[in-house]
Backbone as a printed PyTorch tensor [residue, N CA C, xyz], in Angstrom:
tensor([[[ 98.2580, 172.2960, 154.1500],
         [ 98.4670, 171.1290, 154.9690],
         [ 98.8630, 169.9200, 154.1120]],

        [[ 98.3150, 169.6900, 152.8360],
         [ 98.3400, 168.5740, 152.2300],
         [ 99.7790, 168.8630, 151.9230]],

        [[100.1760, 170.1250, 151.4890],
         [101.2750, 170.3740, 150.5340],
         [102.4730, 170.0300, 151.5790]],

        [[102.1210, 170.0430, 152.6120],
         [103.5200, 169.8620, 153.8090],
         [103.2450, 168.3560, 154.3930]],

        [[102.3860, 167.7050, 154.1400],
         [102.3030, 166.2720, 154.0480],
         [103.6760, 165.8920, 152.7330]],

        [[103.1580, 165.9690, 151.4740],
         [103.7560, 165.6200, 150.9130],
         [105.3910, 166.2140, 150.5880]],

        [[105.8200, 167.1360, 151.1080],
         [106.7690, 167.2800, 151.3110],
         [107.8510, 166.5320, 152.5170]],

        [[106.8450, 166.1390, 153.2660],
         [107.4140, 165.3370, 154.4030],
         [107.1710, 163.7640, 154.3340]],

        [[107.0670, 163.1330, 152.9090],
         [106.3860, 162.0700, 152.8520],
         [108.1390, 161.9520, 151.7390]],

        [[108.3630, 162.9440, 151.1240],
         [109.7940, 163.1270, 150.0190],
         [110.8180, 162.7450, 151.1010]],

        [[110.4230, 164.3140, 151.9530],
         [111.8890, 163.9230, 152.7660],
         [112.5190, 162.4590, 153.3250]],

        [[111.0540, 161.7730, 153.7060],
         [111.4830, 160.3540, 154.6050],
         [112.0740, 159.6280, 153.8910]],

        [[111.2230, 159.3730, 152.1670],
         [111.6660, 158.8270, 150.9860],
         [113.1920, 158.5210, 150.4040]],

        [[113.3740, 160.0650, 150.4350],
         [114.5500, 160.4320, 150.5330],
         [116.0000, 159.8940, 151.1700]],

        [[115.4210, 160.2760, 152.1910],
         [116.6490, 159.8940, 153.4770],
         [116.0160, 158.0970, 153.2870]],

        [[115.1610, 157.6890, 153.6870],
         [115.1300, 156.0330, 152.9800],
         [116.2240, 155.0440, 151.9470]],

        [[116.3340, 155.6960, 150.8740],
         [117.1920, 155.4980, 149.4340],
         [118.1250, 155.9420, 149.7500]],

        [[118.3860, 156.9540, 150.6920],
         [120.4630, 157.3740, 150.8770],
         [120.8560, 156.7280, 151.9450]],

        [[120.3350, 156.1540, 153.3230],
         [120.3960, 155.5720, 153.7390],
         [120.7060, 153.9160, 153.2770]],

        [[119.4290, 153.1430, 151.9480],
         [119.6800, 152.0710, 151.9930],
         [121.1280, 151.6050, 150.5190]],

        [[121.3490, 152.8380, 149.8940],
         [122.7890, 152.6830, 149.3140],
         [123.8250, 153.0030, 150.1900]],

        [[123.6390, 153.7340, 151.1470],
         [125.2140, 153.6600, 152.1770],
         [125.2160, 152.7580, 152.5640]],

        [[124.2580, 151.6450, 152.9410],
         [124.2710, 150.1110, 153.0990],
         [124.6560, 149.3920, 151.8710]],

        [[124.3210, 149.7130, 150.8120],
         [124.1330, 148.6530, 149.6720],
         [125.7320, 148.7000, 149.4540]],

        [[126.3940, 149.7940, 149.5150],
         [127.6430, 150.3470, 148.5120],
         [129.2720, 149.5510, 149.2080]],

        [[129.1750, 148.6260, 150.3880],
         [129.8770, 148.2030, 150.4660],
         [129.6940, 146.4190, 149.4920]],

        [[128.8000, 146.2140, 149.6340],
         [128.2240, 144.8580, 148.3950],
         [128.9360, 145.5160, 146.9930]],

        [[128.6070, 146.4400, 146.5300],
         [129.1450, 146.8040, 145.4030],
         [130.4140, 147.1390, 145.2700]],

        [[131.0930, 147.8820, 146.1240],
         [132.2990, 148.3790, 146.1510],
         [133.2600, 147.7300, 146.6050]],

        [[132.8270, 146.9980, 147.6580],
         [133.6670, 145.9070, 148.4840],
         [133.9200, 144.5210, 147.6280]],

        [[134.3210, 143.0620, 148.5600],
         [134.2570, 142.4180, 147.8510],
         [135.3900, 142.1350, 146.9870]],

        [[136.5060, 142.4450, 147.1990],
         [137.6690, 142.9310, 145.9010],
         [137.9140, 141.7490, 145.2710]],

        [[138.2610, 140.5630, 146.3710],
         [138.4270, 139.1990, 146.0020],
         [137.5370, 138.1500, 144.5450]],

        [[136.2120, 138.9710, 145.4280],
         [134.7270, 138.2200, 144.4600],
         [134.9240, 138.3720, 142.9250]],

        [[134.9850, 140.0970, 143.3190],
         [134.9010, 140.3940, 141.7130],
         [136.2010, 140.6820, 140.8440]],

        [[137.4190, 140.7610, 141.3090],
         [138.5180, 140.3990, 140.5050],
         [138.6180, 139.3590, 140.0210]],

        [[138.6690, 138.2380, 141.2270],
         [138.7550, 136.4010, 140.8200],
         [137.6920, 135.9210, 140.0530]],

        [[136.4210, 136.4570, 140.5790],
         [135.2420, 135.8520, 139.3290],
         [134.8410, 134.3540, 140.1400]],

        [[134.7730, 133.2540, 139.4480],
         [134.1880, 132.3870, 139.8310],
         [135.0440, 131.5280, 139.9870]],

        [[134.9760, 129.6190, 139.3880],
         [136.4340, 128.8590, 139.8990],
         [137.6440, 129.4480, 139.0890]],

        [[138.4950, 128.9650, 139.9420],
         [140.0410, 129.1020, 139.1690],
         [139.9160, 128.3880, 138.4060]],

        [[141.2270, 128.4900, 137.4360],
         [141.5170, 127.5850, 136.5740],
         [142.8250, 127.4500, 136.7370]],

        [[143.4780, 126.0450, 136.2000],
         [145.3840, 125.5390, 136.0240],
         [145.4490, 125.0420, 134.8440]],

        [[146.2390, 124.5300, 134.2830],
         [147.0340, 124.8920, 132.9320],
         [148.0670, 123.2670, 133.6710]],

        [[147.6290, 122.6460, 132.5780],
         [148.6200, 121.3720, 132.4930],
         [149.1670, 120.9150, 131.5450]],

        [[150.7170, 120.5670, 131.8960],
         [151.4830, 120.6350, 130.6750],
         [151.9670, 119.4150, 130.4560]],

        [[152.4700, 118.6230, 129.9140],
         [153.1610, 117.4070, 129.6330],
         [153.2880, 116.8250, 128.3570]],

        [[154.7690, 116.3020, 128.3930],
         [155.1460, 115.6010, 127.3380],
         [154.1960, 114.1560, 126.7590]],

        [[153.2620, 114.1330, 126.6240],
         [152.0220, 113.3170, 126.5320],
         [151.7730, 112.8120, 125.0620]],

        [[152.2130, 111.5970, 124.1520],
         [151.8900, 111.4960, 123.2680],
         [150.3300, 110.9820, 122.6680]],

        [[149.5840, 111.0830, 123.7360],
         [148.5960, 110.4340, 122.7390],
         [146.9040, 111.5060, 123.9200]],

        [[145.8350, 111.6070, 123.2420],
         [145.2620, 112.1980, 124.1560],
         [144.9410, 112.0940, 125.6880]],

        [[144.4240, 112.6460, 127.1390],
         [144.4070, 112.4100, 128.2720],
         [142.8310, 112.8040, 128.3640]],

        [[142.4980, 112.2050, 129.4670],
         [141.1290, 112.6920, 130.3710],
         [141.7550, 113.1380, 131.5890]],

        [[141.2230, 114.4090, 131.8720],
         [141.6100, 115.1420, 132.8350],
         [139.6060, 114.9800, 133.3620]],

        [[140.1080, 114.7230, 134.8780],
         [138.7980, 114.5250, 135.5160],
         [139.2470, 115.6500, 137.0230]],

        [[138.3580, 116.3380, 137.6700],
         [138.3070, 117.5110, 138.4370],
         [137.3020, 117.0100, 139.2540]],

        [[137.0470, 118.0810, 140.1930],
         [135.7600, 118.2260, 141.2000],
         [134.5860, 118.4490, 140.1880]],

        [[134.9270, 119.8310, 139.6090],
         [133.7570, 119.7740, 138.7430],
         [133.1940, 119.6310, 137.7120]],

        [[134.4250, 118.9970, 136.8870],
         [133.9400, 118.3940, 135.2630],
         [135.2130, 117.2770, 134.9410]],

        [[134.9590, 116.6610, 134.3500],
         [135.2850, 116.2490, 133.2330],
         [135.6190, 116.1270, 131.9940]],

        [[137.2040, 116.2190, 131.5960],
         [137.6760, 116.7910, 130.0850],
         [138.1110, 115.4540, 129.7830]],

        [[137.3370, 114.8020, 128.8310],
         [137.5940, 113.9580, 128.0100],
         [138.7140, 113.8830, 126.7070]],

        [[139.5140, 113.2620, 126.3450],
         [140.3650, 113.3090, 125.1700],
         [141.1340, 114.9430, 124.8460]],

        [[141.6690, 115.2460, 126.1310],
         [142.1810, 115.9310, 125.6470],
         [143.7170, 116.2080, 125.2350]],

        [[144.3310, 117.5100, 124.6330],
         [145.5680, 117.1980, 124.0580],
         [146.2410, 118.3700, 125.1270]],

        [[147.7510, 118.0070, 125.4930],
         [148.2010, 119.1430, 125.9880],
         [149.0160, 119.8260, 125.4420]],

        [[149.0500, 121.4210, 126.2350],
         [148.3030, 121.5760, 127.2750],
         [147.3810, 121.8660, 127.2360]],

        [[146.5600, 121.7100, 128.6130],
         [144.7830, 122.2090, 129.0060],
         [144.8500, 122.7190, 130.0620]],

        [[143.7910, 123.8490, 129.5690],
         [143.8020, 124.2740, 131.1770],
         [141.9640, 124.0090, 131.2340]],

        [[141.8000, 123.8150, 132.7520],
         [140.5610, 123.5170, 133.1360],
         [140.5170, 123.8080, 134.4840]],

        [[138.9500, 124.3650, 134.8110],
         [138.5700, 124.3200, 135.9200],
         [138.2860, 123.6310, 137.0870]],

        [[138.5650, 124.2320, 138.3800],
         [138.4450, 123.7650, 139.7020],
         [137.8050, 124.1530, 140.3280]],

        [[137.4680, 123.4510, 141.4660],
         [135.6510, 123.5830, 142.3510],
         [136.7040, 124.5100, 143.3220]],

        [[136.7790, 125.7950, 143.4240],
         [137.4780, 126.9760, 144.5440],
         [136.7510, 126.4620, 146.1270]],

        [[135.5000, 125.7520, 146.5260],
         [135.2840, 125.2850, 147.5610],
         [135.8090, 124.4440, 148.1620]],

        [[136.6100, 123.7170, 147.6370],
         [137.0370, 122.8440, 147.9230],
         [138.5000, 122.4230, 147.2590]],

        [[139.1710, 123.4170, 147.4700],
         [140.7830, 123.6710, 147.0610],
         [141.4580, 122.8430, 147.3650]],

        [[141.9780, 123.2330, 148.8310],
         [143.3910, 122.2660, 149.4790],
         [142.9670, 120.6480, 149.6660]],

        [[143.8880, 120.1160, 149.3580],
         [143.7160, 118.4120, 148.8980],
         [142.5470, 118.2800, 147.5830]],

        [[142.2900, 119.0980, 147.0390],
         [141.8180, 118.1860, 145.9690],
         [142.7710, 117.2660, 144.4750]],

        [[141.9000, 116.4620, 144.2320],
         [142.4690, 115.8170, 143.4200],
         [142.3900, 115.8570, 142.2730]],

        [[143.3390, 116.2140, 140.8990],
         [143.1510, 116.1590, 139.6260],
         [143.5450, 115.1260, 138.9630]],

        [[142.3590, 114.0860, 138.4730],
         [143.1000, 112.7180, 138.0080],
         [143.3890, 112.8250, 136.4260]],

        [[144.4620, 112.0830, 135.9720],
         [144.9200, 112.0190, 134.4120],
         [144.8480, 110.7280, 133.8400]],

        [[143.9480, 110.1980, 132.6090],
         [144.4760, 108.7780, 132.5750],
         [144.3440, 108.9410, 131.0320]],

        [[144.8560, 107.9360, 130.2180],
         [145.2390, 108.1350, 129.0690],
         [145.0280, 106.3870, 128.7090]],

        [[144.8950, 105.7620, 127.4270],
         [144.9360, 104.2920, 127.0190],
         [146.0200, 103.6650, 127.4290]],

        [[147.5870, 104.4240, 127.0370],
         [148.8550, 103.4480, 127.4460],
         [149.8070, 104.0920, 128.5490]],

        [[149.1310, 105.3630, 129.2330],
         [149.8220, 105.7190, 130.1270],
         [149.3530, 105.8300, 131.5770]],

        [[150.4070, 105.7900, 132.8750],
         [149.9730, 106.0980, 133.6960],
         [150.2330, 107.5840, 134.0370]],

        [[149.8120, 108.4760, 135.3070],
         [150.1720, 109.4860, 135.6360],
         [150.0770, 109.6500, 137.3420]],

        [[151.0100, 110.3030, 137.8750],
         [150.8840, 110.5660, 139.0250],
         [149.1270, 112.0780, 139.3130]],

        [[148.3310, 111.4590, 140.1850],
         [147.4540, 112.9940, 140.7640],
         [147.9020, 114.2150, 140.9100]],

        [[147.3790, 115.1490, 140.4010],
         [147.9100, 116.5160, 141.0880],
         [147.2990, 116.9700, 142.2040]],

        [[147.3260, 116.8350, 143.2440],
         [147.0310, 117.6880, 144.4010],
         [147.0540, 118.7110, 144.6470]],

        [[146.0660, 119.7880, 144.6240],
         [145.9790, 120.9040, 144.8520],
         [146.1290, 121.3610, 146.4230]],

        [[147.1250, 122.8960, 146.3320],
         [147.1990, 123.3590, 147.7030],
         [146.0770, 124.6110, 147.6050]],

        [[146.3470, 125.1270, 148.3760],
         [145.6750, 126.4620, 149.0860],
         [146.5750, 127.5820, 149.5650]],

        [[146.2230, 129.0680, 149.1940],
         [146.8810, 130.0510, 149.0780],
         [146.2610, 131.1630, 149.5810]],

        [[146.7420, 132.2510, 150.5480],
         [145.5570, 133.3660, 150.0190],
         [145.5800, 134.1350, 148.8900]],

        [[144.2330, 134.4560, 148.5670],
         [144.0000, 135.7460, 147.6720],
         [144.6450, 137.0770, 148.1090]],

        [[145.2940, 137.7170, 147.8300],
         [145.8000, 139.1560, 147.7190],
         [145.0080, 139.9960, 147.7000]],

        [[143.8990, 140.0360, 146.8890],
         [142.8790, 141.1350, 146.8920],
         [141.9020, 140.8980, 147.7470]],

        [[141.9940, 139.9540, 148.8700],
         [141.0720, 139.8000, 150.0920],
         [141.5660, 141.1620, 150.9100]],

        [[142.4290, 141.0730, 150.8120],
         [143.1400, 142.1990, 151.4450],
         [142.6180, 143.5060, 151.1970]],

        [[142.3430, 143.8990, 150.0680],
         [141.5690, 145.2790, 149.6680],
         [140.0590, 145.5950, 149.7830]],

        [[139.5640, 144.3050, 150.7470],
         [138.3670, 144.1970, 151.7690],
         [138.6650, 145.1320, 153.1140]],

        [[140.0750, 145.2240, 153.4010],
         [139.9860, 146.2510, 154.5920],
         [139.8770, 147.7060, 154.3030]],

        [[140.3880, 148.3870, 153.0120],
         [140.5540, 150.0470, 152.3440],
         [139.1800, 149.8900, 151.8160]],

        [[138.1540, 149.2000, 151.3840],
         [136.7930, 149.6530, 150.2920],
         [135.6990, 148.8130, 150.8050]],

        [[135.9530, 147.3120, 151.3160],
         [134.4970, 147.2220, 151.5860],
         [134.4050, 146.4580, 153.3210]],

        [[134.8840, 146.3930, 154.1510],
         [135.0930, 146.6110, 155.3740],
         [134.4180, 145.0020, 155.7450]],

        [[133.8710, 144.5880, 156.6260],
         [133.7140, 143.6630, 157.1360],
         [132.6800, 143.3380, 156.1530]],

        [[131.6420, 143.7560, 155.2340],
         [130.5290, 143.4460, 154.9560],
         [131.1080, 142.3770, 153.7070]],

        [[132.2600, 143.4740, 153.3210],
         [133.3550, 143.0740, 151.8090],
         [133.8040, 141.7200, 151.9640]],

        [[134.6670, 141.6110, 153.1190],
         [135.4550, 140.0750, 153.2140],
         [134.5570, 139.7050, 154.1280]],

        [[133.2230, 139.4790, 154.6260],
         [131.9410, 138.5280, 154.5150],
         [131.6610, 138.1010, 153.3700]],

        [[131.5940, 138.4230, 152.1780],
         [131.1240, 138.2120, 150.9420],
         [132.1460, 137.3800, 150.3010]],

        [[133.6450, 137.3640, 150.4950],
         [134.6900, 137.2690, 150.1610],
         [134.5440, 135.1590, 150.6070]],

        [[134.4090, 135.8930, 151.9430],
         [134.3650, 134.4290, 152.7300],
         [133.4660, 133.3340, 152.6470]],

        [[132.5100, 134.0180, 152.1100],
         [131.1380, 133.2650, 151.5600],
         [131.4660, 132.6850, 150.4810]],

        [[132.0320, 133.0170, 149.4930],
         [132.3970, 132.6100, 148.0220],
         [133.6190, 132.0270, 148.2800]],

        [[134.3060, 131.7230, 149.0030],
         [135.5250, 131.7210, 149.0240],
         [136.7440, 132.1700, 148.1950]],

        [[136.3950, 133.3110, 147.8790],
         [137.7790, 134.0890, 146.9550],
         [138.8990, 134.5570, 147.6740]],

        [[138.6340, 134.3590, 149.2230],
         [139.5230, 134.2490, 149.9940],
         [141.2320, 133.5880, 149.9360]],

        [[140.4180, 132.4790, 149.0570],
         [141.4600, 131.5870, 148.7460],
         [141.5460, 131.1400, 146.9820]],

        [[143.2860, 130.9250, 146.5210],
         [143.0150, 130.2670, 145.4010],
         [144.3930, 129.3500, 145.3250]],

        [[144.3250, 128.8350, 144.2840],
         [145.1770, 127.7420, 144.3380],
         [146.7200, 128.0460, 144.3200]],

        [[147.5550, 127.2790, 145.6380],
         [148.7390, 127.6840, 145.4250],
         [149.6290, 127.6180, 143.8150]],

        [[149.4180, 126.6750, 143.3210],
         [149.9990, 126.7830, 141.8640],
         [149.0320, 126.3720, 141.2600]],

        [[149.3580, 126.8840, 140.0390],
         [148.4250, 127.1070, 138.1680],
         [148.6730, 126.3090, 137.3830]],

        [[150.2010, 126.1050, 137.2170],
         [150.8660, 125.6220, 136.1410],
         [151.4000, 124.0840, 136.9250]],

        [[150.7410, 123.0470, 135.9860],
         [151.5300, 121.6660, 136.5190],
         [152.3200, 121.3080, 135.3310]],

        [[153.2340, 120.3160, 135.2540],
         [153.9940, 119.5820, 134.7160],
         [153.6220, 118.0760, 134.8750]],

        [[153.0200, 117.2160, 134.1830],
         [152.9120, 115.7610, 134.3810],
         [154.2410, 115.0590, 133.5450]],

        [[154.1510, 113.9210, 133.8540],
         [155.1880, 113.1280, 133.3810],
         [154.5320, 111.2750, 133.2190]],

        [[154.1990, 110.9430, 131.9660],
         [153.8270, 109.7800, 131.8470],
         [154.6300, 108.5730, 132.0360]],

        [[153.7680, 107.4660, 132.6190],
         [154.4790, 106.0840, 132.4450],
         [153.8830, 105.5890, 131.9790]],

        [[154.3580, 104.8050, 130.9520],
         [153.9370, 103.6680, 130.3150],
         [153.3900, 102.3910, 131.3050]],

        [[152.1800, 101.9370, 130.6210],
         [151.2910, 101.1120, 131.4950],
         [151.7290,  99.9340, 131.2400]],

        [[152.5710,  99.2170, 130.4970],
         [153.1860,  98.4420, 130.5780],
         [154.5720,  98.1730, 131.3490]],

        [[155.4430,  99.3490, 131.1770],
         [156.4980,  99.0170, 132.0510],
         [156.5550,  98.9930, 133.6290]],

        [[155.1910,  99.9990, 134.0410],
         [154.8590,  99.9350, 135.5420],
         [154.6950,  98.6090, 136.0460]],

        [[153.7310,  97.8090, 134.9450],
         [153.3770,  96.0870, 135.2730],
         [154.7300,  95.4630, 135.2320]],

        [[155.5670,  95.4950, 134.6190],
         [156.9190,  95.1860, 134.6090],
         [158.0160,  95.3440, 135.9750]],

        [[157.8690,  96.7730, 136.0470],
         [158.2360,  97.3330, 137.3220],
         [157.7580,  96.7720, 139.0370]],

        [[156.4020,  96.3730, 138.8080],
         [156.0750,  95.8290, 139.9950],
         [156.2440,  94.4200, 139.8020]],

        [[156.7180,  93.5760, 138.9640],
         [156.6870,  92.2530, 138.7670],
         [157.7770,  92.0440, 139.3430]],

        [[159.1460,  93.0830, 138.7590],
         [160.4910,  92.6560, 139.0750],
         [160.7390,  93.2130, 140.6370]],

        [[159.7380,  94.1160, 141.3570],
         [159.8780,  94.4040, 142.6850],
         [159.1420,  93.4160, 143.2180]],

        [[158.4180,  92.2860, 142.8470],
         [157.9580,  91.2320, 143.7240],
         [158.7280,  90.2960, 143.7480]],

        [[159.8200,  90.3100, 142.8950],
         [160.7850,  88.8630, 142.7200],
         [161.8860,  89.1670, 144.0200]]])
């Protein structure tokens, strides 16, 4: 009696643990977006820039730097964000970030099914930034003051 207790105490066990990985295995398997993309994006800024820049983001701050740089972006908060540039003698136009989909959201429908792009959507790897690569172009902070002097005359 005992011995068919514990045989029937395995089986439940059993079927328990195969049961709760046929649940678990779309978290792991799914997801394509999460775990290809990883965490924020990053862009890559380029410009003819003679002297160092502060590149300021959603989520950090790059002080003195030289280009190019690439640095990270808050992925929550993609479309319209703002990347500011300022430098001692120059000005710069913002980069505005767009919004794109991810491609490998897509491989949430073949491997990890609704549970996959739930997870996807949660993190938002759904989405990443329409472009990577910027191009800035400096003005001199003097000739802008110049520029608006002779547009007030």
């Amino acid at each position: 009696m005992i011995k068919n207790k514990k045989v029937l105490i395995m089986k439940k066990t059993n079927t328990f643990w195969l049961v709760a990985m046929i649940f678990a295995a779309p978290l792991f398997l799914g997801s394509c977006a999460t775990i290809v993309s990883g965490g924020d994006p990053s862009i890559t800024i380029h410009g003819n820039v003679p002297e160092p820049v502060t590149i300021k983001t959603e989520k950090q701050t790059y002080p003195e730097v030289i280009l190019p740089a690439v640095v990270q972006i808050d992925r929550h908060h993609l479309k319209g964000q703002r990347i500011q540039i300022t430098s001692d003698n120059y000005m710069y136009d913002d980069i505005v970030l767009g919004k794109s989909t991810n491609g490998w959201a897509f491989g949430n429908i073949l491997l990890g099914g609704i549970i996959g792009l739930g997870v996807d959507l949660l993190t938002n790897c759904v989405s990443k930034p329409t472009y990577t690569q910027f191009d800035i172009t400096p003005l001199p902070k003097n000739q802008s003051e110049a520029t608006k002097e002779d547009n007030n005359e």
